[in-house]
N, C-alpha and C positions, 0 to 999 in steps of 0.2 A: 796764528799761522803766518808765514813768511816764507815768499821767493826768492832763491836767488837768481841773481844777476849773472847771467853768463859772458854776456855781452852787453854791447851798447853800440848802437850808428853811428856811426862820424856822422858829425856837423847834426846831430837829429836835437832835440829841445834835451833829452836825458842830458847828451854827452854836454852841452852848452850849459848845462845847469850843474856840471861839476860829479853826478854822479857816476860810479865805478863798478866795471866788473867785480863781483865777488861781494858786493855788496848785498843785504838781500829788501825786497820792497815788502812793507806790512802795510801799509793803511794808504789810499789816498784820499783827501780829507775829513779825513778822520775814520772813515771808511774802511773797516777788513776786506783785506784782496786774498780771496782764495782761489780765484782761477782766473781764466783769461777773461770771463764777462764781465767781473769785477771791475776786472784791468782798463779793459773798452768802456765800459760803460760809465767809471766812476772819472776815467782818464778822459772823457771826450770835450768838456769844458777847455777854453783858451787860458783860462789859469786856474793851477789845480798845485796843493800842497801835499807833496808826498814823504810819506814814513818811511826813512830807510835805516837800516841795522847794520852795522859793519860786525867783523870777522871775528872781533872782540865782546860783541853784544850791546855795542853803543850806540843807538840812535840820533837821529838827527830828521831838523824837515829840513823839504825843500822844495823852495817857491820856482815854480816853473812857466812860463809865458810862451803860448805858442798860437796856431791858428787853430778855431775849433773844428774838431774831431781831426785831428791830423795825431799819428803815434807818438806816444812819448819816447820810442826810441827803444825798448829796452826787449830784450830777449834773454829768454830762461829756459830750466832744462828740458822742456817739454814743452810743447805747443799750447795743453789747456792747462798750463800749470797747474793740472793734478793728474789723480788717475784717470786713463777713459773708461766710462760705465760701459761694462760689457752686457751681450745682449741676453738674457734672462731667458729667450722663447727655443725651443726646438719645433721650427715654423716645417712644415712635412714637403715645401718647395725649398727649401733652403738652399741655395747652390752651391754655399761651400763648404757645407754637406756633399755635395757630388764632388768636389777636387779631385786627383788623384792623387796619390800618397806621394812624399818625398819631394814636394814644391817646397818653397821657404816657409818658414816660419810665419812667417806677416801674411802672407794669403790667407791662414787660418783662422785670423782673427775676426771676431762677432764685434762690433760694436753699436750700440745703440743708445749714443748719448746725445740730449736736447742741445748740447752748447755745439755739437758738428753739425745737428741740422740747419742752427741758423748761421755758424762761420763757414759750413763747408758744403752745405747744400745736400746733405745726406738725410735718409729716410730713416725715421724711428718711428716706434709700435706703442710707444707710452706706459708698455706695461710695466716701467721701472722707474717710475715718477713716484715721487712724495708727494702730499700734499703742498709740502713747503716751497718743493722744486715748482709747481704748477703757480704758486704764488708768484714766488720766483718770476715766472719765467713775465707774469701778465704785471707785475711792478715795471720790472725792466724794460717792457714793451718787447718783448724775444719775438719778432715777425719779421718775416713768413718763417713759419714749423713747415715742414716735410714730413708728413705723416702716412707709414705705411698700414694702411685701412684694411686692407685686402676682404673684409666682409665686416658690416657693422653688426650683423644677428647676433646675440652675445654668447649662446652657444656651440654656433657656426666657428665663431673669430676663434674661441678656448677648443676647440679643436685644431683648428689648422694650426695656431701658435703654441701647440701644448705646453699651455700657461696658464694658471686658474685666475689671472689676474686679468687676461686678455679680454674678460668681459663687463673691463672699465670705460672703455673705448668712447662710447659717446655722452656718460657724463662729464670726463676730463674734455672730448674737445666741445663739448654745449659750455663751460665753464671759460674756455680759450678763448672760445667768440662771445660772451656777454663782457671778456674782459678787453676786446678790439684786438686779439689777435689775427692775422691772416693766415690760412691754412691751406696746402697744397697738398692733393693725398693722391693718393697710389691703391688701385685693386689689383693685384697680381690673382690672373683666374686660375685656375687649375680643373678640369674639367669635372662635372659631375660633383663637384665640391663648393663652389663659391659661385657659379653659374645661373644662368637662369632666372628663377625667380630671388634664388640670394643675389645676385645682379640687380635685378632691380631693385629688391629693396633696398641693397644698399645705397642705390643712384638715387633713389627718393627720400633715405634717410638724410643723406648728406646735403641734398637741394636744401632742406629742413634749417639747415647751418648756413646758407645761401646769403646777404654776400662773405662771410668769413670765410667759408669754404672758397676761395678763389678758381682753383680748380681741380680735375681728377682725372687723371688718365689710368685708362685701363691696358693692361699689357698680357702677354702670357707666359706664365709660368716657364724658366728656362729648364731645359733637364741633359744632362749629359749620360753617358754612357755609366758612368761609375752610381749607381742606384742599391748596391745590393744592399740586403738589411731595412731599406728605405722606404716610407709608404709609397703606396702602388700608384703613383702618381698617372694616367689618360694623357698620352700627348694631343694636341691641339689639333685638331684635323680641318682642312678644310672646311666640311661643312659645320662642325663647332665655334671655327673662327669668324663665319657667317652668321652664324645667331649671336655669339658675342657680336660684333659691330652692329648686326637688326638692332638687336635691345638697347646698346648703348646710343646708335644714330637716332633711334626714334624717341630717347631720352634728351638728345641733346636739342635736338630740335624743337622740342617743348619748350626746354630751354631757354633759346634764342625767340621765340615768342613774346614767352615771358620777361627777360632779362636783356635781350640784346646779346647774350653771349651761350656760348654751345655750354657753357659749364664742364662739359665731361667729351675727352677724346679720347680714341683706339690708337694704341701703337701700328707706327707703321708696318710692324712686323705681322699684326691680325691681317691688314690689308694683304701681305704679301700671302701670307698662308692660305687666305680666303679668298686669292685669286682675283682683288678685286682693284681699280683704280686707285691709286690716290688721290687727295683730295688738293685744289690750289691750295697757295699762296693765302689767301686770307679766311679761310675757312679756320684756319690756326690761330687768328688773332695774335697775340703779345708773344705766340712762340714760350707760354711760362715751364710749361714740361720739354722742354727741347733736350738735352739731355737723358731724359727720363725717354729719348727713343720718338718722342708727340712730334709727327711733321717733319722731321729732321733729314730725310730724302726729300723732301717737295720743297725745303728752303735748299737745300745743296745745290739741287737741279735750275729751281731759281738762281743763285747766285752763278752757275755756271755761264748759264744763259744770258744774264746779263752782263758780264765779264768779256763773253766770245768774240764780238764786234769788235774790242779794241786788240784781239789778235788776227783779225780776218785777212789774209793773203799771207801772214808769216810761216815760217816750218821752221817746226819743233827737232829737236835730236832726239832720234829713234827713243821709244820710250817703254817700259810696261808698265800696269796696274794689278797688283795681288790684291785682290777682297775678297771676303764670306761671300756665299752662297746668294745672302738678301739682296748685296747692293751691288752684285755683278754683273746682273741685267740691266740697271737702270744706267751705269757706268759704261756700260757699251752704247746702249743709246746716245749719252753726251759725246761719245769720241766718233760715234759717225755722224751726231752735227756737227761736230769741230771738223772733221773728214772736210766737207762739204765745203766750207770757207776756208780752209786751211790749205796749202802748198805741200805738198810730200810729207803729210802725216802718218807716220810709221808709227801707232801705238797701238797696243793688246791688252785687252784684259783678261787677265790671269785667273780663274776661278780656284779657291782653295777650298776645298775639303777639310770640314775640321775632325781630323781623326784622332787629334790629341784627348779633346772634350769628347768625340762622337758624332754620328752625321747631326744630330739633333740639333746642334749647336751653329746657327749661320752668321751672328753677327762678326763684321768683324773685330771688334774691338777682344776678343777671344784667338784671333789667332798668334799660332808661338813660329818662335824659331823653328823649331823642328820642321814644324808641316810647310812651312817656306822655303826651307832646303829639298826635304823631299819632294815636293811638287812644282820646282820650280829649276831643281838643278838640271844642266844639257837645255835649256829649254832656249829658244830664240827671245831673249831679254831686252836689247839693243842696247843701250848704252846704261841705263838704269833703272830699277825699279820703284816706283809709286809707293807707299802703304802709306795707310791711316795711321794717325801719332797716335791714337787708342789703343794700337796692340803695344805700346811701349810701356814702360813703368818704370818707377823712381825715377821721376825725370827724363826721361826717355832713355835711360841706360841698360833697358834690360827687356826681353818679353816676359811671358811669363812664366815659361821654361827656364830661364834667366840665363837662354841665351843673349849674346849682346848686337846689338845691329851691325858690327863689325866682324863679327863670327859669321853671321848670317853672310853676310856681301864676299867672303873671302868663297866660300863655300859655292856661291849661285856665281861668283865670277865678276859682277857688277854693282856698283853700290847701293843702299836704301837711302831715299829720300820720304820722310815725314813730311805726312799732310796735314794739316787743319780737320778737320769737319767744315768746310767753307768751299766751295764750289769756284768762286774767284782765285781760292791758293792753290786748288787743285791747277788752273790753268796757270798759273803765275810759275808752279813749279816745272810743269809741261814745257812752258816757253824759256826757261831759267836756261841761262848761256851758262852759268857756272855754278858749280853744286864738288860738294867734297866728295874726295875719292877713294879708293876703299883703305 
C-alpha cells in the first residue's frame, strides 16, 4: 500500500531531501506505511530511510536527517491516510442521533477510530478493534486512549451501545494496562440506566485498572428536543444530579486516600444542575478531562481573576457577552468583579436560549447563528459582542447552522469577537483597543 504526496513544506526535511508532490510514500525503513501512525511513529527517529514511488511506478529511497520527532514534512489526501473507522454502536444517548435534519453532511458522521483518540483526543468505545489493532496499538505505545466507558457491566454496556460486541470492554482495556497503556475514560449517565449502583460498580471496576486508568469523568447524558423514535432517555434532574456527584465524591475521595489523587470527577454541568458549588482550583489536579467539561468554569474563573489586577482603573469599550444557560451566571459574577476595579465598565451578559437544540441544551459550545440573531437583535450590544470560539467550526468559519460570523454581526448590527476558553483572553478581549469590524 502507498500514499500519495500531496504536498510537502517548504524548508521541512521532505522538501530538503529532494522529495515531491505527487510522489507516493510506501515504506519508511523498510517499514509499510498504511496510515498516519505508521507515518509518526516509524518517522519519529533523526534519520530515517524512506520508500518513495513516482507516478511511473519507480521507486527510489531516501535518506533523510532531521531532529528527532520533528515531521517529515509531508502531507497526503486525508489526514489518517486511510479510511476513518466509523462507529459500529447505536449508543441510545447518542447526540447526533438528536441533530435536526438538513445541517451538513459532516455533522452526521460517527466515528470511532483508536488513531483520533490518540492524535486528536477523541473518545472511542473499542468495540471495533481487532485483536491485531489492540496489539497494535500496545507495540506502538498508542497513550493515553480516550475511552468512552459509559458502564463496565457487560450487559448494561451491550445495551446502552446496542452492540453485542460492547461486552468486550474490560478484557481489551485489563489487556491495554498489562501492556503500559494510559487510559482516560468517560461514563456518560443517563438516568435510571448507568446510575447508581452501575455507577458504582463501574467507578470500582475501573479503580481495579488504577494507575492505567489515569482518570474518569462523569458527565450527563446531553438530549435535545429532536428525540422522536429514540429511547426514552430521563433528563437529569436535580436531585439525580445529586446522587450522581454523592456516589461519584465519595468515590473519589476514597480515592485520594488511597492514591493522592480523586481518580474520578463530575462535570461541571452535574454541579450546575445539582445546584451545588464548584469546586477550587486544585481539587482538579492536572486539569486531564478539561475539555471533556472536568473543572473548566473553576480554571476560567481562575484565570480571570488572576488576570483582573493588571486591568484595575482602565475602561473597557462598551461590550456584551452571548453564552448558554450554564456559564451565564458565573460570567455575570466576573464582570461585577471587573465592575468593581474597573472605570465605566459597560458590559452585559447576554443569556441565550438554545431553541435551535431545545431548552435542554445549555452549553455553550451548542449555540448557532440563528438563536444569536433572534435573541440578540434591537438589543443594547455597545460596541461588540463576546462569544466562545466553541460555537464556531471549520476553523471558526461557521456555527453550526453554517451561519457565518459575518452574517451573524451584520444581522445584530455589531461585530463578534471569539474567545478562548481562558478567562485572561476573555479580559484581553474586554480591554482590546482594536478588534475587526463587521
Amino acid at each position: 500500500m502507498a500514499s500519495k504526496i500531496v504536498s510537502v513544506d517548504r524548508k521541512s526535511p521532505a522538501e530538503r531531501a529532494g522529495i515531491r508532490a505527487g510522489e507516493c510514500l510506501k515504506a519508511i525503513d523498510g517499514h509499510p506505511v498504511s496510515d498516519v501512525l505508521d507515518y509518526k511513529f516509524y518517522g519519529y527517529d533523526p534519520k530515517v530511510v524512506l520508500t518513495v514511488q513516482n507516478e511511473q511506478g519507480e521507486e527510489r529511497k531516501v535518506l533523510i536527517h532531521k531532529r528527532e520527532g520533528q515531521d517529515l514534512g509531508l502531507n497526503f489526501e486525508s489526514y489518517l491516510m486511510d479510511k476513518m473507522k466509523r462507529c459500529a454502536n447505536n449508543c441510545i444517548f447518542c447526540f447526533i442521533d438528536q441533530l435536526p435534519p438538513n445541517l451538513r453532511e459532516t455533522l452526521y458522521v460517527k466515528d470511532d477510530d483508536a488513531r483520533m483518540s490518540f492524535l486528536m483526543g477523541n473518545y472511542i468505545s473499542l468495540t471495533n478493534l481487532s485483536d491485531a489493532d489492540i496489539d497494535r496499538m500496545i507495540r506502538m505505545r498508542i497513550s493515553p486512549v480516550n475511552i468512552s466507558v459509559q458502564v463496565t457491566d457487560p450487559e448494561r454496556r451491550r445495551m446502552m451501545l446496542r452492540n453485542p460486541r460492547a461486552d468486550r470492554l474490560m478484557p481489551i482495556m485489563k489487556r491495554l494496562a498489562d501492556g503500559h497503556i494510559e487510559m482516560n475514560c468517560q461514563l456518560v449517565i443517563c438516568p435510571g440506566v448507568n446510575d447508581g449502583e452501575y455507577l458504582q460498580k463501574s467507578l470500582d471496576d475501573l479503580e481495579a485498572l488504577y494507575p492505567a486508568v489515569n482518570s474518569i469523568s462523569v458527565v450527563p447524558a446531553g438530549m435535545t428536543d429532536y428525540r422522536d423514535g429514540l429511547y426514552p432517555l430521563q433528563p437529569v434532574t436535580k436531585e439525580i444530579a445529586r446522587d450522581i456527584v454523592a456516589i461519584t465524591e465519595a468515590f473519589a475521595n476514597k480515592c485520594m486516600e488511597k492514591y493522592g489523587t480523586h481518580l474520578a470527577f463530575c462535570g461541571d454541568e452535574l454541579y450546575i444542575k445539582a445546584e451545588l458549588p464548584l469546586h477550587s482550583v486544585d481539587y482538579y489536579e492536572e486539569f486531564t478531562q478539561f475539555e471533556n467539561g472536568i473543572g473548566m468554569m473553576t480554571l476560567f474563573m481562575e484565570e480571570f481573576r488572576l488576570t483582573l489586577p493588571a486591568y484595575e482603573g482602565m475602561h473597557p469599550r462598551p461590550f456584551s457577552i452571548a453564552t448558554g444557560t450554564a456559564a451565564a451566571p458565573f460570567l455575570s459574577v466576573l464582570l461585577d468583579e471587573a465592575r468593581e476595579k474597573c472605570d465605566n465598565f459597560h458590559g452585559t451578559v447576554y443569556t441565550i436560549q438554545n431553541n435551535f437544540f431545545g431548552g435542554g441544551v445549555s452549553v455553550a459550545g451548542l449555540i448557532t447563528g440563528t438563536d444569536l440573531i433572534a435573541q440578540l437583535k434591537g438589543k443594547d450590544l455597545g460596541e461588540r459582542v463576546l462569544i466562545s470560539e466553541n460555537m464556531l467550526r471549520d476553523g471558526g468559519d461557521v456555527f453550526l447552522d453554517d451561519l457565518t460570523p459575518e452574517q451573524v454581526s451584520r444581522e445584530i448590527g455589531v461585530p463578534l469577537v471569539p474567545v478562548r476558553i481562558d478567562g485572561g483572553d476573555l479580559l484581553d478581549k474586554i480591554f482590546e483597543e482594536e478588534y475587526e469590524g463587521m
